[in-house]
N, C-alpha and C positions, 0 to 999 in steps of 0.2 A: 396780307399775302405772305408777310414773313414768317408769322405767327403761322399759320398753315403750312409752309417747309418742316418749320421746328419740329411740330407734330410729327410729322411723320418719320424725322429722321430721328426720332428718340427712340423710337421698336426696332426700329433697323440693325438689325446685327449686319456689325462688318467683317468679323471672324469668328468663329470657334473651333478650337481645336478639335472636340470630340462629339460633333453633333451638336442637333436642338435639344437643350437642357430641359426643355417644357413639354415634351414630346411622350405622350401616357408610354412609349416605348422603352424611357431610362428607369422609368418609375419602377422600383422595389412593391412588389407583388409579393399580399400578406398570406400565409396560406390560412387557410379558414378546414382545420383540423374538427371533426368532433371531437365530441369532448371525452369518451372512450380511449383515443387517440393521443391524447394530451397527457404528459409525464408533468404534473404538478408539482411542489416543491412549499411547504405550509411553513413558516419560522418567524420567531417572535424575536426581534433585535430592538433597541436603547443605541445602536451604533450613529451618532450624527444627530441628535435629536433630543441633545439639553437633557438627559436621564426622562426622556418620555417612552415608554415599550408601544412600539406598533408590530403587528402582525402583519408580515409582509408574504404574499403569495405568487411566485415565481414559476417559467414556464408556459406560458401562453404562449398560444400559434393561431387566433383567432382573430377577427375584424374588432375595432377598436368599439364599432356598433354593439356588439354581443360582451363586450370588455365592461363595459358602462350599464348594462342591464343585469351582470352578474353583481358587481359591485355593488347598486340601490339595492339588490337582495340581500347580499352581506351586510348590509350597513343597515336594513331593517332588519334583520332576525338578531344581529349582533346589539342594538339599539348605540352605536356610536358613529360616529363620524369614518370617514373614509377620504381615498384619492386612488390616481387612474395614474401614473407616471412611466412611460418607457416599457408600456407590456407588461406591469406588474401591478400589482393592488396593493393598496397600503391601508388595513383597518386600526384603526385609535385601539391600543390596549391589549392586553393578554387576551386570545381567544383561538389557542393554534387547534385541539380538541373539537370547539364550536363548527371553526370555519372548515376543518374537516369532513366531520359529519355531514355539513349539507354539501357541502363540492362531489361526496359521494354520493348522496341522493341524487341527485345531479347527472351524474355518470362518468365522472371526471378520476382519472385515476391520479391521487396525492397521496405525499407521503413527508410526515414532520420532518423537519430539516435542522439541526442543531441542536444543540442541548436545551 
């Protein structure tokens, strides 16, 4: 019987200041832009990563779903490895040229970014 109190008093909220924090109503709502829509940003940095150059593709406004399908394309047309971090892409190796070309087949508007 104790063990049955416990339970329940452990979801129980006894205050919050600003609402139900779990509430799909506090949730940040992605907006899912096409991809016409989308101001891209293509640049190859070495910054934070042991002298390794990754191409890094910034500007998304899309579901993290359609994030991860772009990416396995880049990461097979590019033949290297890849990652999905904070709304941006991160392809292994010089390729700011490659991953342009297809972001525009695509229909994505980008534009090299940096030296």
């Amino acid at each position: 019987m104790a063990s049955d109190k416990r339970k329940s008093s452990e979801n129980r909220v006894v205050y919050s200041e600003f609402g139900n924090h779990d509430s799909p109503a506090t949730e940040r709502a992605t907006p899912n832009l096409p991809p016409e829509k989308q101001d891209l940003r293509v640049q190859a940095t070495r910054a934070g990563r042991k002298g390794k150059t990754v191409t890094v593709i910034t500007g998304f406004q899309t579901t993290p779903e359609t994030l991860q399908g772009l990416l396995k394309h880049l990461k097979t047309q590019c033949g290297t490895g890849g990652t999905l971090k904070d709304n941006t892409i991160e392809i292994q190796g010089e390729h700011k040229q490659k991953i342009l070309d297809i972001l525009k087949q695509k229909g994505y508007k980008a534009k090299i970014s940096g030296g």
